[in-house]
gemmi code that builds the backbone of each chain (N, CA, C; Angstrom):
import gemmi

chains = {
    "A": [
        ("UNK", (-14.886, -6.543, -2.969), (-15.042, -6.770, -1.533), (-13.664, -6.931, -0.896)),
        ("UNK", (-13.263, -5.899, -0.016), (-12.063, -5.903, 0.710), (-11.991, -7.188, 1.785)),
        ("UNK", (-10.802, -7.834, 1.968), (-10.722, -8.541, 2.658), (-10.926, -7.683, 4.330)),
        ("UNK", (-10.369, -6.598, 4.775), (-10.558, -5.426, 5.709), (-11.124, -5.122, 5.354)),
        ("UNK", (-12.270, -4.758, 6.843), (-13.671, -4.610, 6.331), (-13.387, -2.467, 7.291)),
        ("UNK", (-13.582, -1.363, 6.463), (-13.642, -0.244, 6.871), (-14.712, 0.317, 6.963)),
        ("UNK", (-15.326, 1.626, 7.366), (-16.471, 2.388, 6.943), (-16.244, 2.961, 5.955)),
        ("UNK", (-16.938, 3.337, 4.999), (-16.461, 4.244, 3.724), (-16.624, 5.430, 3.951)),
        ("UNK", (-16.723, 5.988, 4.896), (-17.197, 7.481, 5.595), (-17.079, 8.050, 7.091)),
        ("UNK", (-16.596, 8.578, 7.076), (-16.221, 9.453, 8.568), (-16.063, 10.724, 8.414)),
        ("UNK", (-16.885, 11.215, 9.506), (-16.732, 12.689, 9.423), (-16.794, 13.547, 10.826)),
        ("UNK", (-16.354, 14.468, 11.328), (-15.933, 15.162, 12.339), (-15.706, 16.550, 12.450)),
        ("UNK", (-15.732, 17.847, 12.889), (-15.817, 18.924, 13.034), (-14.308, 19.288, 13.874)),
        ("UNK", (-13.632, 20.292, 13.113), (-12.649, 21.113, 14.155), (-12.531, 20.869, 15.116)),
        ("UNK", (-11.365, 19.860, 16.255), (-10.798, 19.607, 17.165), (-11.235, 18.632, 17.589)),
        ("UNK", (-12.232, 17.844, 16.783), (-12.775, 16.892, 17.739), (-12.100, 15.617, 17.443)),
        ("UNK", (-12.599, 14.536, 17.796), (-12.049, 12.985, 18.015), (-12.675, 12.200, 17.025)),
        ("UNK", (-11.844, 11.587, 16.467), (-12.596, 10.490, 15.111), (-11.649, 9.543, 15.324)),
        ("UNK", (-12.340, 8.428, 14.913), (-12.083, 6.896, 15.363), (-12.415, 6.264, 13.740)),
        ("UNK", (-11.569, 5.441, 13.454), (-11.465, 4.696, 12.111), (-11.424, 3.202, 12.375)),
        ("UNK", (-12.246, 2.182, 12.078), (-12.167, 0.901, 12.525), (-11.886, 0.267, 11.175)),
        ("UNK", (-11.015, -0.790, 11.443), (-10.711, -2.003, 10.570), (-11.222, -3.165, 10.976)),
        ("UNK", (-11.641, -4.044, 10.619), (-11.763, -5.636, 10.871), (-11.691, -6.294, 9.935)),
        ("UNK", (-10.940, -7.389, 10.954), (-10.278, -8.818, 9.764), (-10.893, -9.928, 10.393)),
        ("UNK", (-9.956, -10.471, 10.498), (-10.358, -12.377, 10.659), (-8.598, -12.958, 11.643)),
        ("UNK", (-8.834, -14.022, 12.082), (-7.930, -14.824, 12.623), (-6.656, -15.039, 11.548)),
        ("UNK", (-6.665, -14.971, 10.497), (-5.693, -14.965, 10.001), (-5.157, -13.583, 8.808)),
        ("UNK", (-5.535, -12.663, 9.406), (-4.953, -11.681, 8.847), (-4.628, -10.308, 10.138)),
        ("UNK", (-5.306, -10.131, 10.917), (-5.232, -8.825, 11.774), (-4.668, -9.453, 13.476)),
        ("UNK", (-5.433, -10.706, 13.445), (-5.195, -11.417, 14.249), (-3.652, -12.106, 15.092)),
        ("UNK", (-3.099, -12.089, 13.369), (-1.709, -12.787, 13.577), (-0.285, -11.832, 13.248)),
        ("UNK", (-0.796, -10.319, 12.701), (0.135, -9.833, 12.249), (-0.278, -8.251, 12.108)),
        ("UNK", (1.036, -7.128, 12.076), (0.915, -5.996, 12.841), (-0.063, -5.210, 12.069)),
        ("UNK", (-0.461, -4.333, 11.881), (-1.106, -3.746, 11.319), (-0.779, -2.001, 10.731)),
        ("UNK", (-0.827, -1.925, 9.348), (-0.691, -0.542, 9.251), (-1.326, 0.097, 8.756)),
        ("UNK", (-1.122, 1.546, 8.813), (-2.166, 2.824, 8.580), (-1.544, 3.892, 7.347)),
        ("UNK", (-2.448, 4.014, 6.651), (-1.629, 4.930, 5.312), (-2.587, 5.884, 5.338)),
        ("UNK", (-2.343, 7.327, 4.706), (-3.072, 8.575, 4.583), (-3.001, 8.994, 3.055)),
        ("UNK", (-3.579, 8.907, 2.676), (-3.533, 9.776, 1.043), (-4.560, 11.051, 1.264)),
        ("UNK", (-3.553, 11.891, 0.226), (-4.557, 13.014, 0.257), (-5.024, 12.767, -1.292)),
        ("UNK", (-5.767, 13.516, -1.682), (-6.448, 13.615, -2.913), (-5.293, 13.907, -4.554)),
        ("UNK", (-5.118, 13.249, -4.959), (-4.003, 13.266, -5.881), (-2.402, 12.147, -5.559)),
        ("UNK", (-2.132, 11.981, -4.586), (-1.344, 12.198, -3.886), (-0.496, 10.196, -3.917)),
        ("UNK", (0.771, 9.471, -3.381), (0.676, 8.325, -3.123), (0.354, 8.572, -1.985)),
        ("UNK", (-0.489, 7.297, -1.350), (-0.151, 7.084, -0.020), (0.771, 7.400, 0.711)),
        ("UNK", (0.704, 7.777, 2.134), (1.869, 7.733, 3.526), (1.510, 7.140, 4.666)),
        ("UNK", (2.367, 6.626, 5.382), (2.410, 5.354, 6.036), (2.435, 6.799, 7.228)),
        ("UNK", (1.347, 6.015, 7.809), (0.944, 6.818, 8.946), (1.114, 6.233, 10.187)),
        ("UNK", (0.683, 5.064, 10.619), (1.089, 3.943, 11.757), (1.486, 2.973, 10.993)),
        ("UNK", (2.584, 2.212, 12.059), (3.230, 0.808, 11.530), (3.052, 0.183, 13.466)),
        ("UNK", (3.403, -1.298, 13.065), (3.076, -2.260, 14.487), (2.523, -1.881, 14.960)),
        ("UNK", (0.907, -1.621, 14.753), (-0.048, -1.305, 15.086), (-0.297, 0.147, 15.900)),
        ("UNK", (0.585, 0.488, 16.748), (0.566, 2.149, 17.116), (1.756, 2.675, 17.257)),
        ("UNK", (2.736, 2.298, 16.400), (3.952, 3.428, 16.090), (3.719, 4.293, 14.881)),
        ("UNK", (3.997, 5.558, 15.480), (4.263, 6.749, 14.354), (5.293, 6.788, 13.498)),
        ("UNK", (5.837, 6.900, 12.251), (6.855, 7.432, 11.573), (7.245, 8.573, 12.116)),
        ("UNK", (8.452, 9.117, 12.328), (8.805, 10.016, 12.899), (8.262, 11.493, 11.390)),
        ("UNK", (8.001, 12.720, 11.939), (7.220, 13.256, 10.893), (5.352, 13.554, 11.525)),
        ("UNK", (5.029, 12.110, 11.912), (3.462, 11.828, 11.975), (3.514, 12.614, 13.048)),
        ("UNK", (2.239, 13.603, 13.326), (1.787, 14.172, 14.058), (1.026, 13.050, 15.499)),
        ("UNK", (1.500, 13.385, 16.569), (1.064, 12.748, 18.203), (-0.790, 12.543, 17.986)),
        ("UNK", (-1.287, 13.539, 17.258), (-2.400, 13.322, 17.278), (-3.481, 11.801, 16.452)),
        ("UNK", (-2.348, 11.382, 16.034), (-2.546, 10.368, 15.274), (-1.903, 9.325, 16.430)),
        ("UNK", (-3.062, 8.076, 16.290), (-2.450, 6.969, 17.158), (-3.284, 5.566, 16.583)),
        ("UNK", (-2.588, 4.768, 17.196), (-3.205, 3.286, 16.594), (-3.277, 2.532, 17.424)),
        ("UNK", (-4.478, 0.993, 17.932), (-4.528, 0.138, 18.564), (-4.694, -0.761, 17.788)),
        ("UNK", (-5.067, -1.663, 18.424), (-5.349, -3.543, 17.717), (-5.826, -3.959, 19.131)),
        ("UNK", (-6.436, -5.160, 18.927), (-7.295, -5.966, 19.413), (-8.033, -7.049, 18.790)),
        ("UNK", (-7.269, -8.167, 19.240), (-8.191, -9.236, 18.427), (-7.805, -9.529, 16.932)),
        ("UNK", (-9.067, -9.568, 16.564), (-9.480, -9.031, 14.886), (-9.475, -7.911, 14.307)),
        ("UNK", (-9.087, -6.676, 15.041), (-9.655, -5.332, 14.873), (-8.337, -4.865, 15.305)),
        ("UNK", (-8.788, -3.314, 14.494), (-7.660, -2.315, 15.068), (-8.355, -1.138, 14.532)),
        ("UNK", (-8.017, 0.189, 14.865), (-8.636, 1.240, 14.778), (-7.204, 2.429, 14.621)),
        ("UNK", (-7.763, 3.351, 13.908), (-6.993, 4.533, 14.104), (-7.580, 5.825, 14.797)),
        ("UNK", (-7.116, 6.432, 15.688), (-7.793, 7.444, 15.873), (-7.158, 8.686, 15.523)),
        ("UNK", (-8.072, 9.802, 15.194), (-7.289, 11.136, 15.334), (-8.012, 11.678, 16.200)),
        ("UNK", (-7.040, 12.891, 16.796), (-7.413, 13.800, 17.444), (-7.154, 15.389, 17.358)),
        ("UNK", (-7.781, 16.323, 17.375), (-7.784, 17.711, 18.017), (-7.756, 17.797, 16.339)),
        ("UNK", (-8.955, 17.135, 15.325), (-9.525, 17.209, 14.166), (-8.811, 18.467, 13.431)),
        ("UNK", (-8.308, 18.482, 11.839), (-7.795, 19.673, 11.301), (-8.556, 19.575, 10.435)),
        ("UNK", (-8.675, 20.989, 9.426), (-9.573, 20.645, 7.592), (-8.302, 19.556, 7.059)),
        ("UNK", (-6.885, 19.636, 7.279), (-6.107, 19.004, 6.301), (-6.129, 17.845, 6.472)),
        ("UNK", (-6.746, 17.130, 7.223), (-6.922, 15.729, 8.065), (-7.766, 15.029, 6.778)),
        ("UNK", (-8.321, 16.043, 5.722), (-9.549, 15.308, 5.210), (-8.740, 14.808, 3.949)),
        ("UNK", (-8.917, 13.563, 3.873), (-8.792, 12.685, 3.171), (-9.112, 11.079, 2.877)),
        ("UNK", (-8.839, 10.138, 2.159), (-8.526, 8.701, 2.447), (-7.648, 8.461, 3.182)),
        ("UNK", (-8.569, 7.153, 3.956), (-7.614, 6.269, 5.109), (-7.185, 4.700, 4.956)),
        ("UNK", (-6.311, 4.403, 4.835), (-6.858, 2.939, 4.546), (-5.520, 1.732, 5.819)),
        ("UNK", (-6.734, 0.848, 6.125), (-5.120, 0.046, 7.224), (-4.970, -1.088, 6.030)),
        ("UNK", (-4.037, -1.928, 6.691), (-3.538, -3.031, 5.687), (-2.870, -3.951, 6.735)),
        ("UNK", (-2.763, -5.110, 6.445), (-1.785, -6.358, 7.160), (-1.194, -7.523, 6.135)),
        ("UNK", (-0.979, -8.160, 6.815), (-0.482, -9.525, 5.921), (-1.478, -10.421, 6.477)),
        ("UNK", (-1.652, -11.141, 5.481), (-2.820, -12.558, 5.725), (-1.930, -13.647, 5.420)),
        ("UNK", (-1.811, -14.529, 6.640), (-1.429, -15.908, 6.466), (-1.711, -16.705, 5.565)),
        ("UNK", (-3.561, -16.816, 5.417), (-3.812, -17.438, 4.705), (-3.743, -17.249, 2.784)),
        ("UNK", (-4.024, -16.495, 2.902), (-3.708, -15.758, 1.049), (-2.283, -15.515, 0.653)),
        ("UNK", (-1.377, -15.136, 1.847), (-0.217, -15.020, 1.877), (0.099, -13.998, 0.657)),
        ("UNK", (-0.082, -13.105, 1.671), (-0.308, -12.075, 0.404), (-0.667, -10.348, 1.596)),
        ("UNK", (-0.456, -9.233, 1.094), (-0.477, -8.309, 1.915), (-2.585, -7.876, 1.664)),
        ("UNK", (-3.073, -7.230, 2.608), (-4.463, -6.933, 2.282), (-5.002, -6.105, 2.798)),
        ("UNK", (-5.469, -4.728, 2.288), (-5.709, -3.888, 2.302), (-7.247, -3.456, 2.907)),
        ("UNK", (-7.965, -2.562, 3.691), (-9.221, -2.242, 3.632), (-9.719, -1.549, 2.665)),
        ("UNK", (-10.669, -1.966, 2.469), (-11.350, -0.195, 0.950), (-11.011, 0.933, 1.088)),
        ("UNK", (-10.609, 1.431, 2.839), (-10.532, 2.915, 2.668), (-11.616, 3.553, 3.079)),
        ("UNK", (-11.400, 4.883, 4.150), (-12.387, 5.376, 4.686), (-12.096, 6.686, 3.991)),
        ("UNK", (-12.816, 7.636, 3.430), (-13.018, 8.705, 3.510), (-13.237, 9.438, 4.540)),
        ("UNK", (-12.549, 10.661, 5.281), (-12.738, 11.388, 6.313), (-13.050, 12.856, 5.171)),
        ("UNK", (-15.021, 13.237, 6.125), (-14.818, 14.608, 6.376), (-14.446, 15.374, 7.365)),
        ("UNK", (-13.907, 16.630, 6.969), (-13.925, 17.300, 8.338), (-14.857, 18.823, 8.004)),
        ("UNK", (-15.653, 18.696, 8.880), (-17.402, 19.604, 8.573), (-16.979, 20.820, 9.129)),
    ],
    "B": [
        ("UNK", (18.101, 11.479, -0.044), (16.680, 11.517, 0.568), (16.349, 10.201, 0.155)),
        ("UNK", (15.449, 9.239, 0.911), (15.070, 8.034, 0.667), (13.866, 8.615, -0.516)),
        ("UNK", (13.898, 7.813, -1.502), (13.101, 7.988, -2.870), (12.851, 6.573, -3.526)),
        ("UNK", (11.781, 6.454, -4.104), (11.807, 5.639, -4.853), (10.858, 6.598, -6.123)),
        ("UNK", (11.275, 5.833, -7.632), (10.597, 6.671, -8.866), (10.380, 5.710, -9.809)),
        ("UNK", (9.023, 5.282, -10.700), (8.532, 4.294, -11.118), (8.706, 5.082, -12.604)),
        ("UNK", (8.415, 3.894, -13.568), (9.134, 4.344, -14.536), (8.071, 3.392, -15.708)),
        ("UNK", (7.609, 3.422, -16.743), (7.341, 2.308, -17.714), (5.998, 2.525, -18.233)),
        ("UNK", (4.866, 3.070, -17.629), (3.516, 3.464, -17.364), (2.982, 3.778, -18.672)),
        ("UNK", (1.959, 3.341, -19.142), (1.510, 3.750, -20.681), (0.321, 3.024, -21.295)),
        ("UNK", (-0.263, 3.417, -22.524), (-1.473, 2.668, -22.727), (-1.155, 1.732, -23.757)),
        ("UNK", (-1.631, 0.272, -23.408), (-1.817, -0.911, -23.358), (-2.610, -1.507, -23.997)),
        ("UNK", (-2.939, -2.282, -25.234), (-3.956, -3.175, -25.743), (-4.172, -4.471, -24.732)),
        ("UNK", (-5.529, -4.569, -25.225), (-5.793, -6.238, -23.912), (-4.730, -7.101, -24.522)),
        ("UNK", (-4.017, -7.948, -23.561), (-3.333, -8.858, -24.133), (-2.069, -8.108, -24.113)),
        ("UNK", (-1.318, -7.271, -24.202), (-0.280, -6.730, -24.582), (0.461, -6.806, -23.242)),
        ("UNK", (1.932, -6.670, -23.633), (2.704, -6.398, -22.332), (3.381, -5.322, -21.791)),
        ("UNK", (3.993, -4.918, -20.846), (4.481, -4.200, -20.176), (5.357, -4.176, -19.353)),
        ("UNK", (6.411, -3.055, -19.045), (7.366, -3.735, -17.353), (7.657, -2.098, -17.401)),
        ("UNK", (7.215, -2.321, -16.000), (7.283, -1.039, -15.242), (8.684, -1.301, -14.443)),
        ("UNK", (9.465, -0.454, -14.145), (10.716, -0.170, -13.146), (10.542, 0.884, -12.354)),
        ("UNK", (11.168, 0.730, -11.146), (10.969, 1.741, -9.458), (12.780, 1.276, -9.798)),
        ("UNK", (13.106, 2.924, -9.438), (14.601, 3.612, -9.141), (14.540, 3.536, -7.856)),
        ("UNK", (15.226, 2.928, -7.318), (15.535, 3.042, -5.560), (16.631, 4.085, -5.597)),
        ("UNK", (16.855, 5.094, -4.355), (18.062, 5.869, -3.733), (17.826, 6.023, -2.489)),
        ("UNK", (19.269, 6.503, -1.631), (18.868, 7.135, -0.424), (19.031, 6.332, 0.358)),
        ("UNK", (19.031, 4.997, 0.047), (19.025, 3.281, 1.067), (19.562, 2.142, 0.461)),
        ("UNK", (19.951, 1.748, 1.640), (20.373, 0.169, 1.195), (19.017, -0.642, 0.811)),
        ("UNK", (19.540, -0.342, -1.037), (18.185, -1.518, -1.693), (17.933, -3.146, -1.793)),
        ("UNK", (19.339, -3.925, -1.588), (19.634, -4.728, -1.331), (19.448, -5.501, -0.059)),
        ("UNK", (19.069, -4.688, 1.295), (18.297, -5.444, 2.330), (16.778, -5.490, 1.915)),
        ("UNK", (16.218, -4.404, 0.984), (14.887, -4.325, 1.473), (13.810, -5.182, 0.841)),
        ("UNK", (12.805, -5.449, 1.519), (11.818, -6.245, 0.597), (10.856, -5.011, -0.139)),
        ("UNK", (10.633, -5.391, -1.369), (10.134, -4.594, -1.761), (8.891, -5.209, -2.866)),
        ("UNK", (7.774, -4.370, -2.899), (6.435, -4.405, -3.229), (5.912, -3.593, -4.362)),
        ("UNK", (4.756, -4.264, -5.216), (4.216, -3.336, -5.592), (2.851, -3.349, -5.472)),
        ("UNK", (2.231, -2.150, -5.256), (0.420, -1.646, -5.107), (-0.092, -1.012, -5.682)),
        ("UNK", (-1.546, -1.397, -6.350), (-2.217, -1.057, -7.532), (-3.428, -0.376, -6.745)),
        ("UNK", (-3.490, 0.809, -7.682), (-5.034, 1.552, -7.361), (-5.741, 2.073, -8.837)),
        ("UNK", (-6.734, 1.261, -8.893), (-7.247, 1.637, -10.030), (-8.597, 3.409, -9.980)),
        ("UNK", (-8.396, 3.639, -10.999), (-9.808, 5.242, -10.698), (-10.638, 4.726, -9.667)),
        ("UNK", (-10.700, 5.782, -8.884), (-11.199, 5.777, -8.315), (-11.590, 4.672, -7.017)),
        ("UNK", (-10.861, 3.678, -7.068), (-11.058, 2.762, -6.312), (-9.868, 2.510, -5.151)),
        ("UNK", (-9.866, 1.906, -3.810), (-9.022, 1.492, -3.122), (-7.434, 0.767, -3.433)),
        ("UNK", (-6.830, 0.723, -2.319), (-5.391, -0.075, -2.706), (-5.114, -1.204, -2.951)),
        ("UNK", (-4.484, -2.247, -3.794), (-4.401, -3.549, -3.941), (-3.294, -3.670, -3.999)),
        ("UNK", (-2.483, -4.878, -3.488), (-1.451, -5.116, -3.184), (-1.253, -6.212, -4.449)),
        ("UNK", (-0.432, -6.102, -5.111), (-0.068, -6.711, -6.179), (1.251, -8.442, -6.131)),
        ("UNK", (2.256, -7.639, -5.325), (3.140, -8.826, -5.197), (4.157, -8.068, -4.173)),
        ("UNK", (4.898, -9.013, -4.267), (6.389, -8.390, -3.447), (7.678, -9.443, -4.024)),
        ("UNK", (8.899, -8.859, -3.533), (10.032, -9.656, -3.901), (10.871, -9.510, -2.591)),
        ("UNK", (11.608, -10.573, -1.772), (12.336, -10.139, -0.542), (13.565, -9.959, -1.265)),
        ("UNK", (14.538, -9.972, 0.083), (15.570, -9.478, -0.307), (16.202, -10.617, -0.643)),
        ("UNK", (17.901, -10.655, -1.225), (18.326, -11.836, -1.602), (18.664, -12.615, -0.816)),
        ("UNK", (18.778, -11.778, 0.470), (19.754, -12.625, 1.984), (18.742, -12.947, 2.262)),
        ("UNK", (17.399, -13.006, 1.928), (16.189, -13.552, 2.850), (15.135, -14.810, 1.493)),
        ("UNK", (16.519, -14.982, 0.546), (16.170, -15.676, -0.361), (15.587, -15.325, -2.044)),
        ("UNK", (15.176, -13.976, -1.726), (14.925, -13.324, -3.377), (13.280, -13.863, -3.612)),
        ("UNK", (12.806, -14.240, -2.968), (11.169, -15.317, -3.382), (10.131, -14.523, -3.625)),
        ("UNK", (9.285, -14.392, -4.644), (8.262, -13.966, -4.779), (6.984, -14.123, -4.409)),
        ("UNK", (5.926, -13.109, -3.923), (4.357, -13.758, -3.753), (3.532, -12.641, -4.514)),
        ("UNK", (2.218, -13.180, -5.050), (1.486, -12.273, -5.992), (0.506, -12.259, -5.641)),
        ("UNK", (0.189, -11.686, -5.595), (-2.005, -11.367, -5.792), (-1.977, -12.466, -6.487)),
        ("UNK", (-3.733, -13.135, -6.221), (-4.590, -14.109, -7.360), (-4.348, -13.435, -8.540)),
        ("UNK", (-5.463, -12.341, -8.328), (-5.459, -11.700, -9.811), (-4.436, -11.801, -10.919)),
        ("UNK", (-3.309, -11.889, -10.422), (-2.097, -10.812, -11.203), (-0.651, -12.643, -11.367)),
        ("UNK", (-1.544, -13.714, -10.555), (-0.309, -14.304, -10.558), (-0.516, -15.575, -12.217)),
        ("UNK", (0.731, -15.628, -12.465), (0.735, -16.417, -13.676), (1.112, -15.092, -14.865)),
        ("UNK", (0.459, -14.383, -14.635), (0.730, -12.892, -15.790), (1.481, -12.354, -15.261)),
        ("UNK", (2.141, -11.511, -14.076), (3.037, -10.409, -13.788), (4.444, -11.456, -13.388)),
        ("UNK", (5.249, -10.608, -13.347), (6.180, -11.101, -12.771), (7.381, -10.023, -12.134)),
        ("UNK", (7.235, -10.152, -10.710), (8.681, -9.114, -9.970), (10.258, -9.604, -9.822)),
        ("UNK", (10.691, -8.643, -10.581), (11.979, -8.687, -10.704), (12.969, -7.742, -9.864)),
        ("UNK", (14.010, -8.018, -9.618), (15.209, -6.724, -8.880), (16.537, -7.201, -9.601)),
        ("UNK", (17.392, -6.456, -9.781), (18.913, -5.724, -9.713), (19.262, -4.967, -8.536)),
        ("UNK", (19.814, -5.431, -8.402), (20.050, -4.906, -6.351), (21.787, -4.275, -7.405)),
        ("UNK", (22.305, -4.468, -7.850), (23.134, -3.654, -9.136), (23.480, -2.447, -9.386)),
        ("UNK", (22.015, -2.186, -9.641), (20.843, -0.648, -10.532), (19.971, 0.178, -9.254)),
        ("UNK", (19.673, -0.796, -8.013), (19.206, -0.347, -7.282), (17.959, -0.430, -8.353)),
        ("UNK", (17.002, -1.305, -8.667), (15.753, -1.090, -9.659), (15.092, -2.274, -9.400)),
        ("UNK", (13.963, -1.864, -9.227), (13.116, -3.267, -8.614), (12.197, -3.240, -10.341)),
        ("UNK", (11.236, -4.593, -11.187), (10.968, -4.463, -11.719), (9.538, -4.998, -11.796)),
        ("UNK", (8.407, -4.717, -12.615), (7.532, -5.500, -12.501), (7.144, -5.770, -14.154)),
        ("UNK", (7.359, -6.888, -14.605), (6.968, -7.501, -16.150), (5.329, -7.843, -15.939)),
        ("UNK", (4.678, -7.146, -16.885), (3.257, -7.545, -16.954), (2.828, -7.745, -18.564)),
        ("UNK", (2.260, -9.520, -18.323), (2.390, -9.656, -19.532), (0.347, -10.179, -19.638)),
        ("UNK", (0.145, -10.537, -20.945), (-1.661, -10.549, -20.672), (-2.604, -9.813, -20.076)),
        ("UNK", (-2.082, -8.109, -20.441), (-3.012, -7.144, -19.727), (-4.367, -7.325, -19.609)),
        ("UNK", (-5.066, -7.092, -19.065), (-6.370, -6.878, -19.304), (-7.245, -5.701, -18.457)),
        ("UNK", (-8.248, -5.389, -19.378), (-8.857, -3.965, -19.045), (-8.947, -3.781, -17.340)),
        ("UNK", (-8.810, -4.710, -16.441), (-8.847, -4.301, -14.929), (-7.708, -3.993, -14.539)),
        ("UNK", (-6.357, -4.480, -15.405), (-5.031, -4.413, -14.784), (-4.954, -2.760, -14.779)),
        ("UNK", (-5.565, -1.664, -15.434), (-5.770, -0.325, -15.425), (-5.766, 0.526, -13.643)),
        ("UNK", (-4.668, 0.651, -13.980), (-4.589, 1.513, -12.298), (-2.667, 2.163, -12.540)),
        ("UNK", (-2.925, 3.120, -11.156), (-1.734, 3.720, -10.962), (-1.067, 2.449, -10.139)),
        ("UNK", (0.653, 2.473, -10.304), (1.182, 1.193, -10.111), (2.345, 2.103, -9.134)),
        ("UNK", (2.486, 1.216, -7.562), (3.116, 2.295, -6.854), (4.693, 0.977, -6.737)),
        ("UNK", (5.330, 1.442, -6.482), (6.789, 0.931, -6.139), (6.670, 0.892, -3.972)),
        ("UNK", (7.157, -0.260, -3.623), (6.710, 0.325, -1.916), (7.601, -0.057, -1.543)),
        ("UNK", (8.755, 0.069, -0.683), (9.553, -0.236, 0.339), (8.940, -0.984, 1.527)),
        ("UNK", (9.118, -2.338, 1.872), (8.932, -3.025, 3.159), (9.708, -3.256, 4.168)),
        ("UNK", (10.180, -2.795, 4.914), (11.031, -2.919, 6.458), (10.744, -3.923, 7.639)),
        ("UNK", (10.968, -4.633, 8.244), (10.140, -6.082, 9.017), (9.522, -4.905, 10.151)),
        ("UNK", (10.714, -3.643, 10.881), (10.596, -2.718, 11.580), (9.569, -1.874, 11.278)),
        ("UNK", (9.543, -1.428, 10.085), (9.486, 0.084, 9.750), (7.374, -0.373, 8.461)),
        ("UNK", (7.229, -1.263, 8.095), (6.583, -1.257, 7.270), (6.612, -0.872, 6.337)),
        ("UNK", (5.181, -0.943, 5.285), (5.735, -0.027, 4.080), (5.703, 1.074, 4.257)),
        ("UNK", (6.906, 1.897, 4.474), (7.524, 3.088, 4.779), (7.555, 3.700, 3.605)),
        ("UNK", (7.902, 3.579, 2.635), (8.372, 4.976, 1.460), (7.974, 4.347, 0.274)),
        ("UNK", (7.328, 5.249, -0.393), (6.094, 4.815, -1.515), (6.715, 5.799, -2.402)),
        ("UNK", (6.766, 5.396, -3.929), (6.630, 5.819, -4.870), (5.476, 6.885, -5.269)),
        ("UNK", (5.616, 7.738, -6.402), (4.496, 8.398, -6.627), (3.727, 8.025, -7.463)),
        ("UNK", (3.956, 6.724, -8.246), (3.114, 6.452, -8.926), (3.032, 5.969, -10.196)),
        ("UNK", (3.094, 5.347, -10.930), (2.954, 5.306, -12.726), (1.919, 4.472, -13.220)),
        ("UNK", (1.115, 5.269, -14.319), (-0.201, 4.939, -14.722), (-0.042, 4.204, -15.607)),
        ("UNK", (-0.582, 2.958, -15.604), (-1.417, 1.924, -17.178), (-2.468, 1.898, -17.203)),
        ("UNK", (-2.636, 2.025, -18.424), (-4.167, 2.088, -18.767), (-4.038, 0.691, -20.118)),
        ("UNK", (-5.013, -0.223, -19.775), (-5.228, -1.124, -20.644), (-6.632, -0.842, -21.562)),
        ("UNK", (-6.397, -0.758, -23.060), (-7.358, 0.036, -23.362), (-7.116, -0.714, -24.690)),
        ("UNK", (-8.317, -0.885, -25.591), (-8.317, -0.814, -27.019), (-8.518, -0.077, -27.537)),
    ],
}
model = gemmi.Model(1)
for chain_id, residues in chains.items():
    chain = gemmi.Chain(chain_id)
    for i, (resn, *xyz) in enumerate(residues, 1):
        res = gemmi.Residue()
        res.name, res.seqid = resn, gemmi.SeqId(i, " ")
        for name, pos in zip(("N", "CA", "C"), xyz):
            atom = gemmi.Atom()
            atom.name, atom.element = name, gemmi.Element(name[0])
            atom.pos, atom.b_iso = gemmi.Position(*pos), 0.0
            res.add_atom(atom)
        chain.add_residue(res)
    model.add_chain(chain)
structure = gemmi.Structure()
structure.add_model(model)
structure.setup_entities()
């Protein structure tokens, strides 16, 4: 059981808009920035958003990030096939003091 | 090119030990805090521990799981961050990533990876 709570599934069609939600708690999403990693299938992770909606220079515009609260979300847009992969956000938790990860969403793209 | 390359990865009796090493280049290794993250088959990312830098004190924090058994080490020297894992056990089984932390930048530049498998 992930401390970030994700969907394990998302899926979307050529050009369209997909939305990825995270939720935490008051002392993990709440108090500190939030980031976004992309793995493809084989692959390490890549840091896709950092402080909640900055890009690495590299990351495609179509990729963006918010926060709110407890929550933060990633969205993509104008959907590709290469888009399809694992997603996963992550923060630091005050309380565990310790970094903490969501399970990870799987994106299709149909 | 900013790189990092993990090094040590191999199969393991329960109980047995291990120490994996991440080659830093490309950056000043000596500011950075640096991490390591576990993904076992098939399953999600786990954040294992981290070590800061020395100007920010050198201090360690670990996962539950992993604390009392692992231990993160650096040579800011060698540019080589290290992770000693001692009391394997069959869950410690996952690819073991090396991560760069930036206060700015996040974990920015990830290793590719090195596999233990704890196995009898």
């Amino acid at each position: 059981q992930s401390v970030l709570t994700q969907p394990p599934s998302a899926s979307g069609t050529p050009g369209q808009r997909v939305t990825i939600s995270c939720s935490g708690s008051s002392s993990n999403i709440a108090m500190n920035t939030v980031n976004w990693f992309q793995q493809l299938p084989g692959t390490a992770p890549k840091l896709l958003i950092y402080n909640n909606n900055q890009r690495p220079s590299g990351v495609p515009d179509r990729f963006s990030g918010s926060k709110s609260g407890t929550s933060a979300s990633l969205a993509i847009s104008g959907l590709q096939s290469e888009d399809e992969c694992d997603y996963y956000c992550a923060t630091w938790d005050d309380s565990l003091n310790g970094w903490v990860f969501g399970g990870g969403t799987k994106l299709t793209v149909l | 090119e900013v790189q990092l390359v993990e090094s040590g990865g191999g199969l393991v009796k329960p109980g047995g030990s291990l120490r994996l090493s991440c080659a830093a280049s490309g950056f000043s290794f000596t500011n950075a805090w640096m991490n390591w993250v576990r993904q076992a088959p098939g399953r999600g990312l786990e954040w294992v521990g981290r070590i800061k830098s020395k100007a920010d004190g050198g201090t360690t924090d670990y996962a539950a799981p992993v604390k009392g058994r692992f231990t993160i080490s650096r040579d800011d020297s060698k540019d080589t961050l290290y992770l000693q894992m001692n009391s394997l056990k069959t869950e410690d089984t996952a690819v073991y990533y090396c991560v760069r932390y930036l206060y700015y930048n996040g974990m920015d530049v990830w290793g590719q990876g090195t596999t233990v498998t704890v196995s009898s």
